[in-house]
C-alpha positions as CSV (number, residue, x, y, z in Angstrom):
1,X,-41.8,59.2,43.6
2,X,-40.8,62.1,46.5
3,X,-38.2,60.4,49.0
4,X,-38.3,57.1,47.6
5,X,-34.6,55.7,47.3
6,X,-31.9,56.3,50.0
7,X,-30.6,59.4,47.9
8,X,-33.8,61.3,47.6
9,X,-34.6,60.1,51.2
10,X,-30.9,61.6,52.6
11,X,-28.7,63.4,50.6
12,X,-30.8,65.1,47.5
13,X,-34.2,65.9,47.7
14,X,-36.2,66.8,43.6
15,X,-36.3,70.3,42.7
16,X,-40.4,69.9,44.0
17,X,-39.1,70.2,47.4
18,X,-35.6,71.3,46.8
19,X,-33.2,71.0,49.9
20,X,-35.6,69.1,51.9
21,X,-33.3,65.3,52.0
22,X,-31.7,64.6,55.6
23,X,-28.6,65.8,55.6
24,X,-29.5,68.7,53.4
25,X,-32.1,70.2,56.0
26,X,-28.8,69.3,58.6
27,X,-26.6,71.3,56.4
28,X,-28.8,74.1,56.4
29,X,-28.2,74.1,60.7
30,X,-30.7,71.8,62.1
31,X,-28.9,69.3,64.6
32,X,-29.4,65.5,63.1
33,X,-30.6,64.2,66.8
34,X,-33.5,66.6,66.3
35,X,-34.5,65.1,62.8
36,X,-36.6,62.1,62.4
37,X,-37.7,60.6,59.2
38,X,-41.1,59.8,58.7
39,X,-43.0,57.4,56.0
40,X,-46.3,56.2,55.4
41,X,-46.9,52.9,56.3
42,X,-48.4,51.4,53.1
43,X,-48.4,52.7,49.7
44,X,-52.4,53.8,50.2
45,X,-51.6,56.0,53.5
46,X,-49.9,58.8,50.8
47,X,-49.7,59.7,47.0
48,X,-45.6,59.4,47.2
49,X,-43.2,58.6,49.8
50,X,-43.3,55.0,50.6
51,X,-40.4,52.8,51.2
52,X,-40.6,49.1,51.4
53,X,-39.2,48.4,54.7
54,X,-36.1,46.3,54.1
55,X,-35.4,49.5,51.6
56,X,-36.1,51.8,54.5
57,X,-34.0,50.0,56.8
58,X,-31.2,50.0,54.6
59,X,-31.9,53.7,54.7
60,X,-31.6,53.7,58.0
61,X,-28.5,52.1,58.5
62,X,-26.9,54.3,56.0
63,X,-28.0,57.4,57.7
64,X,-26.4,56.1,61.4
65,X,-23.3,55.7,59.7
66,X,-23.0,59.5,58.7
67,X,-24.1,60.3,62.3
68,X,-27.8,60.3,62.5
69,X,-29.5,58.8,65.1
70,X,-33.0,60.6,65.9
71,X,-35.4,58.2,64.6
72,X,-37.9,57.1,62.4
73,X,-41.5,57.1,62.7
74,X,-44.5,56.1,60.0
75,X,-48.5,57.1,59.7
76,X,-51.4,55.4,58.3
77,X,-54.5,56.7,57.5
78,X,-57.8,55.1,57.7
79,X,-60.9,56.1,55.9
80,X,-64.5,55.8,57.8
């Protein structure tokens, strides 16, 4: 359930990973054009994380409008 709404994705991370939202790790002195978010692509590809993308998007937007504009990228994992 790690990074699964907008909050938990930008502005407060869980006390597992504490500090570790967007604009937290940019308040902590990273620049936001050097931050990209990244999700897995379906909800198999990791144990928490995933964001339906019309959710993510939303994200997204939100994040652009508070000045962050670096990107977003997502991973899938096959099994052989």
């Amino acid at each position: 359930s790690e990074y699964t709404t907008c909050a938990g994705l930008l502005t407060q991370s869980s006390s597992t990973w504490p500090n570790s939202a967007l604009f937290q790790i940019a308040a902590s002195g990273i620049s936001l054009d050097k931050l990209v978010i990244g999700k897995p692509a379906n909800t198999g590809d990791a144990s928490n994380g995933y964001i339906a993308p019309a959710t993510l998007a939303g994200c997204v937007e939100q994040a652009k409008q508070q000045g962050w504009d670096a990107g977003v990228m997502v991973w899938e994992v096959r099994w052989h």
